[in-house]
GUVEX-573115 format. One record per atom (N, C-alpha, C): residue number from 1; residue in three letters; atom name; x, y, z. Coordinates in steps of 0.2 Angstrom, whole numbers, plus 5000, padded with zeros to 4 digits. Example, Ala and Ser with C-alpha at 12.3 -4.5 7.8 and 13.67 -1.06 7.14 Angstrom:
# GUVEX-573115
i|aa|at|x|y|z
1|ALA|N|5066|4972|5039
1|ALA|CA|5062|4978|5039
1|ALA|C|5066|4984|5039
2|SER|N|5064|4989|5035
2|SER|CA|5068|4995|5036
2|SER|C|5064|5000|5039
END
This chain:
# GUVEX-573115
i|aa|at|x|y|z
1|UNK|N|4306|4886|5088
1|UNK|CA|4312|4885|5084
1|UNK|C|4314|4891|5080
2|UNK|N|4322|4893|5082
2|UNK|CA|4324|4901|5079
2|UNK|C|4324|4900|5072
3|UNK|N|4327|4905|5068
3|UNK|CA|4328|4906|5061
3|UNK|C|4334|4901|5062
4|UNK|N|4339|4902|5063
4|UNK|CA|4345|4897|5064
4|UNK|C|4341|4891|5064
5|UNK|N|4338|4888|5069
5|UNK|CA|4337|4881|5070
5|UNK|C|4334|4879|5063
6|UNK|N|4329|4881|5061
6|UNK|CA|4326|4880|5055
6|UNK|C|4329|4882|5047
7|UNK|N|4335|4886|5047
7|UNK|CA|4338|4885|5043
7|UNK|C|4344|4876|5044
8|UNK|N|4346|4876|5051
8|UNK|CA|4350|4869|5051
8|UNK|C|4346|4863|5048
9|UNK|N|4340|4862|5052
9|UNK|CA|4335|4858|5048
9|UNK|C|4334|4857|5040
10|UNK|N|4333|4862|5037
10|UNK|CA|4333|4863|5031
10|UNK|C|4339|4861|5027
11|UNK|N|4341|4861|5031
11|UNK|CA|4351|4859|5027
11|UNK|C|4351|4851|5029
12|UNK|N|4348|4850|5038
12|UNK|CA|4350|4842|5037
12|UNK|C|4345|4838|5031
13|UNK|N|4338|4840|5029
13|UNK|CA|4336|4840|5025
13|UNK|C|4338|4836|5017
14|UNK|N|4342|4843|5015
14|UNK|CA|4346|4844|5009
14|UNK|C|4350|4841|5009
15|UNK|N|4355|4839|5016
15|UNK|CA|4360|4833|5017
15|UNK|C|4357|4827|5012
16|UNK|N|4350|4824|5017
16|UNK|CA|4350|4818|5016
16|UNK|C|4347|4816|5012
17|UNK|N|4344|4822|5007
17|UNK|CA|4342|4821|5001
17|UNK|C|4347|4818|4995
18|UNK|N|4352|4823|4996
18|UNK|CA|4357|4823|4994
18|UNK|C|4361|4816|4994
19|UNK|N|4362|4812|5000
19|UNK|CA|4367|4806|5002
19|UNK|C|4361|4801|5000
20|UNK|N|4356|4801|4999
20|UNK|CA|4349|4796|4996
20|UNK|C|4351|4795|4987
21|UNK|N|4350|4800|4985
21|UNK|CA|4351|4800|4977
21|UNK|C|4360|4799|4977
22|UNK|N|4364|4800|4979
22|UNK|CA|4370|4798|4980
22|UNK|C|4371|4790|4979
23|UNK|N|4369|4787|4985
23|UNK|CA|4367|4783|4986
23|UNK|C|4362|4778|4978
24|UNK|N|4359|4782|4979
24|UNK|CA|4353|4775|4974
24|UNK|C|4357|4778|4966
25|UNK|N|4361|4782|4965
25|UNK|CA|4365|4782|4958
25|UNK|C|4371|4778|4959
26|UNK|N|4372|4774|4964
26|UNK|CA|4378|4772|4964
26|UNK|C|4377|4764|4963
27|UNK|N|4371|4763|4968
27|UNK|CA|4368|4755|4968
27|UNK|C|4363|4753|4963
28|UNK|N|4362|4759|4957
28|UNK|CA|4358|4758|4952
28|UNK|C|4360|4750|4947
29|UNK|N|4365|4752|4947
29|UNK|CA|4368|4747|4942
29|UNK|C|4369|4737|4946
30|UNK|N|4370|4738|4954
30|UNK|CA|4369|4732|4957
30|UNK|C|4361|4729|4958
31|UNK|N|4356|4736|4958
31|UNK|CA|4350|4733|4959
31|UNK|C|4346|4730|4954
32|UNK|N|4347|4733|4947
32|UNK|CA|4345|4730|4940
32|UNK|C|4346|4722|4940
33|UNK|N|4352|4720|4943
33|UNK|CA|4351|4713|4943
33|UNK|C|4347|4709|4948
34|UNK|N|4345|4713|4953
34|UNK|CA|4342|4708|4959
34|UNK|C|4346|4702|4960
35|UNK|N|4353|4704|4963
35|UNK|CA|4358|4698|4966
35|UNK|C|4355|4694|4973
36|UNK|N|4358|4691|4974
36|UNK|CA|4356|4686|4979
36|UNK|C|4360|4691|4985
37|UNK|N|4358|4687|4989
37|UNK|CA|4361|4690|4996
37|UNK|C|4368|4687|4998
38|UNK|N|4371|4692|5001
38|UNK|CA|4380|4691|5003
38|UNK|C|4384|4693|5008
39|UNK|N|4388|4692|5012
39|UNK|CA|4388|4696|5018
39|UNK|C|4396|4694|5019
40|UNK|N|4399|4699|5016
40|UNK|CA|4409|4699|5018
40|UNK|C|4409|4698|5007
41|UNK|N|4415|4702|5006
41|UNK|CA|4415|4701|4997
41|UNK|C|4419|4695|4997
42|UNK|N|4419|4690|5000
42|UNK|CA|4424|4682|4997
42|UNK|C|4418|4680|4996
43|UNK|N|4412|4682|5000
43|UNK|CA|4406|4676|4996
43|UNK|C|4401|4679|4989
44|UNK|N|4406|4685|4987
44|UNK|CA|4400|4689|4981
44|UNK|C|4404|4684|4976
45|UNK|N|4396|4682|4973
45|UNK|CA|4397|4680|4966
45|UNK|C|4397|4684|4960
46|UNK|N|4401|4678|4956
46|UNK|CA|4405|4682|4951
46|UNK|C|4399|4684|4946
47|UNK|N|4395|4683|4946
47|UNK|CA|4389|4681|4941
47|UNK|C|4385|4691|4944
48|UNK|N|4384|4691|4950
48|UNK|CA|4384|4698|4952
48|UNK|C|4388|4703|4950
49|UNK|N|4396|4702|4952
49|UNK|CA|4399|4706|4949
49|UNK|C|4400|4706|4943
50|UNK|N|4402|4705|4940
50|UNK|CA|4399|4705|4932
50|UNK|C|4394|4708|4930
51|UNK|N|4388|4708|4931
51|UNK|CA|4382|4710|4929
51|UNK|C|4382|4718|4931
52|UNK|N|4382|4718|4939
52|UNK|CA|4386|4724|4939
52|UNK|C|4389|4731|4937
53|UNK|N|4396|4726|4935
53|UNK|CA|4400|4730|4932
53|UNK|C|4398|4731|4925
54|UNK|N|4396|4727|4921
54|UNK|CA|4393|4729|4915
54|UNK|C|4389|4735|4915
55|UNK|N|4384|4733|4919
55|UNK|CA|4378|4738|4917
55|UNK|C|4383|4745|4921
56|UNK|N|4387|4745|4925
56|UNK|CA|4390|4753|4927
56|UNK|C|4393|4755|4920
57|UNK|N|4394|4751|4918
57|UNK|CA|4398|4757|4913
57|UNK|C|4395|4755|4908
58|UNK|N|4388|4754|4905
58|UNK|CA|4383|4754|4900
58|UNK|C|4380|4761|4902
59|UNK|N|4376|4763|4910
59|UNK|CA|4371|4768|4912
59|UNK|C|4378|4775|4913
60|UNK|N|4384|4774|4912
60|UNK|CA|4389|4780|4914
60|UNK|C|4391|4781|4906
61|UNK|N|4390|4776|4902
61|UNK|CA|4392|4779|4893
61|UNK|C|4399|4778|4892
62|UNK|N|4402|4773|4897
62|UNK|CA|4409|4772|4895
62|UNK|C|4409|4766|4889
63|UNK|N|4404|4764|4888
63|UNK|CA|4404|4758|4881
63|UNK|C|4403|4761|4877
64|UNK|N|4404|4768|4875
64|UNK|CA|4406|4774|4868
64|UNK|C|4411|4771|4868
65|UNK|N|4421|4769|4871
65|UNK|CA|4426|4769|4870
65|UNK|C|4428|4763|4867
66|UNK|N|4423|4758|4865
66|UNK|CA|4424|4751|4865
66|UNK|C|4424|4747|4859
67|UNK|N|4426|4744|4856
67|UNK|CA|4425|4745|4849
67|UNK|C|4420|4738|4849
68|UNK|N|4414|4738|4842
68|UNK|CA|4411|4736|4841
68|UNK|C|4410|4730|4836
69|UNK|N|4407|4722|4840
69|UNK|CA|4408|4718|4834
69|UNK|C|4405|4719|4828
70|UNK|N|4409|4719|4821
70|UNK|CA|4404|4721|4815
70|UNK|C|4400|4719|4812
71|UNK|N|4396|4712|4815
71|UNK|CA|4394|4706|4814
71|UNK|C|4386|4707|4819
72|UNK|N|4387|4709|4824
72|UNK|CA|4381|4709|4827
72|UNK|C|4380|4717|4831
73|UNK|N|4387|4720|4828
73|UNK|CA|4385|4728|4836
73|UNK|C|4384|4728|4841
74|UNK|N|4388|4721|4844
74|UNK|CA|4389|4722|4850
74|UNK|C|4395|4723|4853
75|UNK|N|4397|4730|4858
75|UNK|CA|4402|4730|4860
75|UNK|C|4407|4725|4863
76|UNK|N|4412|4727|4862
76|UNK|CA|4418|4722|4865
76|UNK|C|4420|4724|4869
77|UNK|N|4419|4722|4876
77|UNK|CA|4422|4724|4883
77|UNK|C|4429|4720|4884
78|UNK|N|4434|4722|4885
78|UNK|CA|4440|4719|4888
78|UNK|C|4439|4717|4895
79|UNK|N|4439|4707|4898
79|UNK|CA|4437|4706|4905
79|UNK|C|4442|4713|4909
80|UNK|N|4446|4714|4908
80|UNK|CA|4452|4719|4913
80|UNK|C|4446|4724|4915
81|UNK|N|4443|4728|4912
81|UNK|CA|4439|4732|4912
81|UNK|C|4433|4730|4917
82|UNK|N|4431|4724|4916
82|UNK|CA|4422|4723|4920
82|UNK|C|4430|4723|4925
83|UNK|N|4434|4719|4927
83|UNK|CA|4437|4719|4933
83|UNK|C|4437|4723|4938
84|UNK|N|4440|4728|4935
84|UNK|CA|4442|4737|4937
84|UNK|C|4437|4737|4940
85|UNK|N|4431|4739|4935
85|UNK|CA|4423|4742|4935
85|UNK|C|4418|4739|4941
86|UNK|N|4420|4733|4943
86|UNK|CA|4417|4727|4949
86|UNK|C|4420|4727|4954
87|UNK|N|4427|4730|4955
87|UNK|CA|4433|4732|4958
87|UNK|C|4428|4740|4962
88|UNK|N|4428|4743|4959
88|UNK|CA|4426|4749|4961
88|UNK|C|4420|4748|4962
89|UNK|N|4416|4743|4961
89|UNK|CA|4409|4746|4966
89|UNK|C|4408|4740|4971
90|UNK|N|4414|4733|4971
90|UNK|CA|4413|4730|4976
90|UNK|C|4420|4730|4982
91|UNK|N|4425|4734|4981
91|UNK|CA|4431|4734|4982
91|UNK|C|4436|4728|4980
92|UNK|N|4439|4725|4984
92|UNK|CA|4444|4719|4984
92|UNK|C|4442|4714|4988
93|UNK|N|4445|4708|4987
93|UNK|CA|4445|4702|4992
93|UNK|C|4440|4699|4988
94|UNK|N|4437|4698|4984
94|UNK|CA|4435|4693|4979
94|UNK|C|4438|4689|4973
95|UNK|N|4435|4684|4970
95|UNK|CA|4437|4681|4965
95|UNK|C|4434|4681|4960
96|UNK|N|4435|4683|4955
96|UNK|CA|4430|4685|4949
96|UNK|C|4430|4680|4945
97|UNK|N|4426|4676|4941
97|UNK|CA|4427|4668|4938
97|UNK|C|4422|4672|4930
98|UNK|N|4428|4673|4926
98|UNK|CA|4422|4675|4920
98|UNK|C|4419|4671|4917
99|UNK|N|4413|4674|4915
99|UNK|CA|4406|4667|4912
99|UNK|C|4404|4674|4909
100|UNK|N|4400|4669|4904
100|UNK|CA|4393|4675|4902
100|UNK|C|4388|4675|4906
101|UNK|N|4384|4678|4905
101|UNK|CA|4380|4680|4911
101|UNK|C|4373|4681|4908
102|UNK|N|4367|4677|4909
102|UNK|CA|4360|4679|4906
102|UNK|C|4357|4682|4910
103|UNK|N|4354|4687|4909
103|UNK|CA|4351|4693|4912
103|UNK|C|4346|4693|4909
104|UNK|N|4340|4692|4912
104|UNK|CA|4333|4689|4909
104|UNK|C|4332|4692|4903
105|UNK|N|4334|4696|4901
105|UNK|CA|4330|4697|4889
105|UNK|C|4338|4694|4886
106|UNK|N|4343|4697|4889
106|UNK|CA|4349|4696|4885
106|UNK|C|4353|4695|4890
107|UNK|N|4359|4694|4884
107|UNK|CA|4366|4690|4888
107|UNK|C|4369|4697|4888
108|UNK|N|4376|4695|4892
108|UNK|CA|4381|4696|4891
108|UNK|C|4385|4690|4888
109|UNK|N|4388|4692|4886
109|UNK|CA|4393|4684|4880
109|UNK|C|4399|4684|4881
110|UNK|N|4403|4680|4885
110|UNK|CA|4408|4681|4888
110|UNK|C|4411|4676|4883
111|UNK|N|4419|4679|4880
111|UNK|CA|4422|4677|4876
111|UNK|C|4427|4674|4878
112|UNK|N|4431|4668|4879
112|UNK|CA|4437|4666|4883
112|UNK|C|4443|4668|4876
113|UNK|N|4441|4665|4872
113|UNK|CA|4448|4664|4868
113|UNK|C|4449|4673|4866
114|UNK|N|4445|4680|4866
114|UNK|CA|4447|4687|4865
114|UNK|C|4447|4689|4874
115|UNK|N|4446|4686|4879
115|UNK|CA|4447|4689|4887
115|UNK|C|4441|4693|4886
116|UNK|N|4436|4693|4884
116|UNK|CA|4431|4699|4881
116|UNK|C|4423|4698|4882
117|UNK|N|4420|4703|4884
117|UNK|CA|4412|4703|4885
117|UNK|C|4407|4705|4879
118|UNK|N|4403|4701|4876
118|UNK|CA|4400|4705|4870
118|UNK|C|4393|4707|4873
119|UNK|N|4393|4715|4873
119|UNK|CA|4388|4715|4875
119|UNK|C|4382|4722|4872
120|UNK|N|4374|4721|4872
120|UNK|CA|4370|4724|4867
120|UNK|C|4372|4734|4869
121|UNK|N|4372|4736|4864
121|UNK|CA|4376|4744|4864
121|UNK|C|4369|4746|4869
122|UNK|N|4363|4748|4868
122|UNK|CA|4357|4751|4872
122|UNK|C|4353|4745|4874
123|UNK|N|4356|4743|4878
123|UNK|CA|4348|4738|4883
123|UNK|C|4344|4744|4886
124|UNK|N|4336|4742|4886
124|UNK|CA|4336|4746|4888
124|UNK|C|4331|4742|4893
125|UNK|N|4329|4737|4895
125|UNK|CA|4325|4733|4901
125|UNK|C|4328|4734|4907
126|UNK|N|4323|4737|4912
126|UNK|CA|4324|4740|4917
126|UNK|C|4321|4736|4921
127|UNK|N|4324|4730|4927
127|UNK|CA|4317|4727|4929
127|UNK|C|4316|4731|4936
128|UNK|N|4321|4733|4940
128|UNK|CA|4320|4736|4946
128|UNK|C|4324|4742|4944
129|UNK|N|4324|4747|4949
129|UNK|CA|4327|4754|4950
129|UNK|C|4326|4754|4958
130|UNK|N|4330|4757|4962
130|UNK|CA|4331|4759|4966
130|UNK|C|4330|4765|4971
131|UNK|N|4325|4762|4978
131|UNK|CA|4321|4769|4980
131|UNK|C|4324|4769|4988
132|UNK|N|4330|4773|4991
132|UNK|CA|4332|4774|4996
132|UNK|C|4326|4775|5002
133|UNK|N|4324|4772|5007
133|UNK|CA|4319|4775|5012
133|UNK|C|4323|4775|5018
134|UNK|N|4329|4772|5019
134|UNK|CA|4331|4771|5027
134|UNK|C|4340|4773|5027
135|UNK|N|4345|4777|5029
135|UNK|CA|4349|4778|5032
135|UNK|C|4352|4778|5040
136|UNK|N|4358|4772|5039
136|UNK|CA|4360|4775|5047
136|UNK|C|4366|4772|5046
137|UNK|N|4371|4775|5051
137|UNK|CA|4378|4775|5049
137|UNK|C|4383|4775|5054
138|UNK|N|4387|4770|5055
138|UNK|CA|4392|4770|5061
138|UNK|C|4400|4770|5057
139|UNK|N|4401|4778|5058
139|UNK|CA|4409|4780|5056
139|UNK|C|4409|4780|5048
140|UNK|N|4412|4778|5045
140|UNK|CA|4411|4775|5038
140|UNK|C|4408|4771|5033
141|UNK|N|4404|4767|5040
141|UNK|CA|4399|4761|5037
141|UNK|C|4391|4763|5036
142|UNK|N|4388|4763|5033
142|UNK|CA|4382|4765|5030
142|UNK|C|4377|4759|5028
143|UNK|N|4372|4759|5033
143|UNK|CA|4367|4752|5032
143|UNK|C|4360|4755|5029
144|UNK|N|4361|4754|5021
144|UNK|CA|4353|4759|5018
144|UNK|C|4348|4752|5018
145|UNK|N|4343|4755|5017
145|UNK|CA|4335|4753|5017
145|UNK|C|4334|4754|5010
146|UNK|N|4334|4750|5005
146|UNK|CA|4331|4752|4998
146|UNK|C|4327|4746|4997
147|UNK|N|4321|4751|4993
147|UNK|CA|4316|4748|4991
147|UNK|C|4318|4747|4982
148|UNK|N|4314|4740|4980
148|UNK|CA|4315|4739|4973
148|UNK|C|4308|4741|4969
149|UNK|N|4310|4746|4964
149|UNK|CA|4303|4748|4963
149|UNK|C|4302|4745|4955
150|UNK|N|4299|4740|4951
150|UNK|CA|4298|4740|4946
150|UNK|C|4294|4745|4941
151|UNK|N|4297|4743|4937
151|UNK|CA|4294|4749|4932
151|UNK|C|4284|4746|4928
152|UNK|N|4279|4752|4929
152|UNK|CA|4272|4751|4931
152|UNK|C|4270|4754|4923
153|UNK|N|4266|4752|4917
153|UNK|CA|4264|4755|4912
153|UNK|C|4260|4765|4915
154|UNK|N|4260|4765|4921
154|UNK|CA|4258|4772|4923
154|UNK|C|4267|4774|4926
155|UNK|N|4270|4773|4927
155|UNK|CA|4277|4774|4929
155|UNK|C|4280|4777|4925
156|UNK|N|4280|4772|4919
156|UNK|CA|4281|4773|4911
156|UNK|C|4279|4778|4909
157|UNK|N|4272|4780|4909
157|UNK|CA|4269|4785|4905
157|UNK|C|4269|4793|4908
158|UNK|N|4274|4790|4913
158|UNK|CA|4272|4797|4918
158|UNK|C|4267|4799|4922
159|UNK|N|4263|4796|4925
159|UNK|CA|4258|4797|4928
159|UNK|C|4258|4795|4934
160|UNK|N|4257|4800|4938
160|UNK|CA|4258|4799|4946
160|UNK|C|4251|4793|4948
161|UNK|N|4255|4791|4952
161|UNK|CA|4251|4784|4956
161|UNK|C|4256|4781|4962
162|UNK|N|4251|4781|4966
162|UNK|CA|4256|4776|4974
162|UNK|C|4260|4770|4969
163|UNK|N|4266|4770|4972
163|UNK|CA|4273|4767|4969
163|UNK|C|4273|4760|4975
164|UNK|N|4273|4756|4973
164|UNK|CA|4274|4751|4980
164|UNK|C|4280|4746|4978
165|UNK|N|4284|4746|4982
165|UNK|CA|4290|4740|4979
165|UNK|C|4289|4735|4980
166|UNK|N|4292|4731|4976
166|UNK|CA|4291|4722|4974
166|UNK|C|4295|4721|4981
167|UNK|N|4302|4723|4982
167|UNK|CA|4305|4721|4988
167|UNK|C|4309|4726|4990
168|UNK|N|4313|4725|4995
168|UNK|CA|4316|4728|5001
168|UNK|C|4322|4724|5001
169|UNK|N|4329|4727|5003
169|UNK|CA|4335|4724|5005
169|UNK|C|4338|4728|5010
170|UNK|N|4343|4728|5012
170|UNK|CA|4347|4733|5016
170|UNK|C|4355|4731|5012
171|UNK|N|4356|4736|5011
171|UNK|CA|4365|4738|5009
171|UNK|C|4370|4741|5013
172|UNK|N|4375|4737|5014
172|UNK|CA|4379|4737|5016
172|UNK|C|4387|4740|5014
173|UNK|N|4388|4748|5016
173|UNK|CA|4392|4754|5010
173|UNK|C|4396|4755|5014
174|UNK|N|4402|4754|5011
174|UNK|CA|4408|4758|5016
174|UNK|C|4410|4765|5012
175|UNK|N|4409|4770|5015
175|UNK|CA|4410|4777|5012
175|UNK|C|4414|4780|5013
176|UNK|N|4420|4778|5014
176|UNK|CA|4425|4782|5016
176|UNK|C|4428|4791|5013
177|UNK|N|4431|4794|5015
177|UNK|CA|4430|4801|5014
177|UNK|C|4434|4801|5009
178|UNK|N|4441|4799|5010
178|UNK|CA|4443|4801|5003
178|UNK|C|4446|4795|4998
179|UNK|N|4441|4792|4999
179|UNK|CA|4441|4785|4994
179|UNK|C|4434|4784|4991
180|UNK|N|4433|4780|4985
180|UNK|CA|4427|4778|4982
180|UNK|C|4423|4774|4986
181|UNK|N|4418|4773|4986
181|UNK|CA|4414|4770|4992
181|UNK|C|4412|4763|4990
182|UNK|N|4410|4760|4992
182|UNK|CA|4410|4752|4990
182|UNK|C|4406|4748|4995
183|UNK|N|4401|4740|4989
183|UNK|CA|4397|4737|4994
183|UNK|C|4400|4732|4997
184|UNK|N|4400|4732|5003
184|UNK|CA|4402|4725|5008
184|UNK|C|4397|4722|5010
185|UNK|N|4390|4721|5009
185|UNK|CA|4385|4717|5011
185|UNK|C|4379|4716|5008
186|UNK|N|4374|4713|5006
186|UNK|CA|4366|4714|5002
186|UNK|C|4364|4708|5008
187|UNK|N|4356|4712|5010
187|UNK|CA|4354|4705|5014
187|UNK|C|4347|4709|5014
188|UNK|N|4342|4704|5014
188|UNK|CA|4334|4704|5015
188|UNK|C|4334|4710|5019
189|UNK|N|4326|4714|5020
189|UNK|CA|4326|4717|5025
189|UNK|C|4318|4716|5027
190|UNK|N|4317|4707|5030
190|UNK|CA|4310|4703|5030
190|UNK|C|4305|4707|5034
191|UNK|N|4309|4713|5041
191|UNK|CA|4304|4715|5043
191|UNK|C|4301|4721|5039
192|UNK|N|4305|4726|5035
192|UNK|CA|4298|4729|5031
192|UNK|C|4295|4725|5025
193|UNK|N|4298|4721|5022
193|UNK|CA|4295|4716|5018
193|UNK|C|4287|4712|5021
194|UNK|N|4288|4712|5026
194|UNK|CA|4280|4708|5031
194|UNK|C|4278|4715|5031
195|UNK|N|4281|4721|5030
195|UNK|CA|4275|4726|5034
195|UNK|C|4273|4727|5024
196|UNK|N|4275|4727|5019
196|UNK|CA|4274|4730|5012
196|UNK|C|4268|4726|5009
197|UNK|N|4268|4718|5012
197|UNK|CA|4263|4713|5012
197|UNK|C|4255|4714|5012
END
């Protein structure tokens, strides 16, 4: 292998280092809820997108701009907002049905009579994060492999130990070049899940 070739490797390398962490910062905030499986955005539930959309712009610090109830501290999200926000990480073609949403410690508290989410300023319950192992892509469409990795009291602490994920999905991302990228699909991935067994 020349110097050439083993610099290109080193780059494709750093690519896919690169579209990995991409990748898992983007589907951070989908994978926290552990959604159900879906396949075309008419059949994403709104209970998903919602959750979602909260938590993106809880982990991005857009709930600085939001004004605070004075009664409990909990931010007041405008629905218009989760919309946009669920919009951007699911695209269009769905129907959003707003409800509160109980996210195993806490709620979001959907308010109908203010169109508005009350939601805790700093959650900080993490039950999955998000570990890309698998890439492959036809034109703009990108099927990743992400493992769910819950968080382990040596994870926590810092301390190196073999990581083993609770589960496995495949996602489903349309990436286009000069648009925002967005999820079109979540579905099991049983064959590595029988092999994690």
């Amino acid at each position: 292998m020349g110097c050439r070739s083993i610099g290109e490797f080193a780059h494709a390398i750093s690519n896919q280092t690169a579209l990995k962490e991409e990748f898992e910062h983007f589907i951070l905030p989908v994978v926290i809820n552990d959604p159900p499986e879906f396949t075309g955005n008419e059949n994403l539930h709104s209970v998903t997108a919602i959750a979602s959309a909260i938590w993106q712009m809880i982990l991005s610090g857009e709930t600085s701009r939001f004004e605070r109830d004075p009664d409990t501290g909990r931010v007041i999200i405008p629905e218009s907002d989760v919309e946009a926000a669920a919009r951007g990480i699911f695209g269009s073609g769905f129907t959003l049905e707003h409800r509160s949403v109980d996210y195993i410690v806490m709620m979001f508290r959907y308010a109908p009579e203010l169109k508005s989410y009350f939601v805790p300023e700093n959650p900080n319950h993490f039950p999955f994060s998000p570990r890309v192992v698998g890439i492959s892509s036809t034109g703009e469409t990108y099927r990743i492999t992400v493992d769910y990795i819950a968080p382990t009291p040596m994870l926590i602490a810092g301390i190196e130990h073999e990581i083993m994920p609770v589960k496995s999905m495949i996602y489903t991302i349309n990436r286009p070049r000069n648009r925002a990228m967005t999820i079109q699909a979540i579905e099991s991935n049983r064959e590595r899940e029988i092999f994690l067994r």
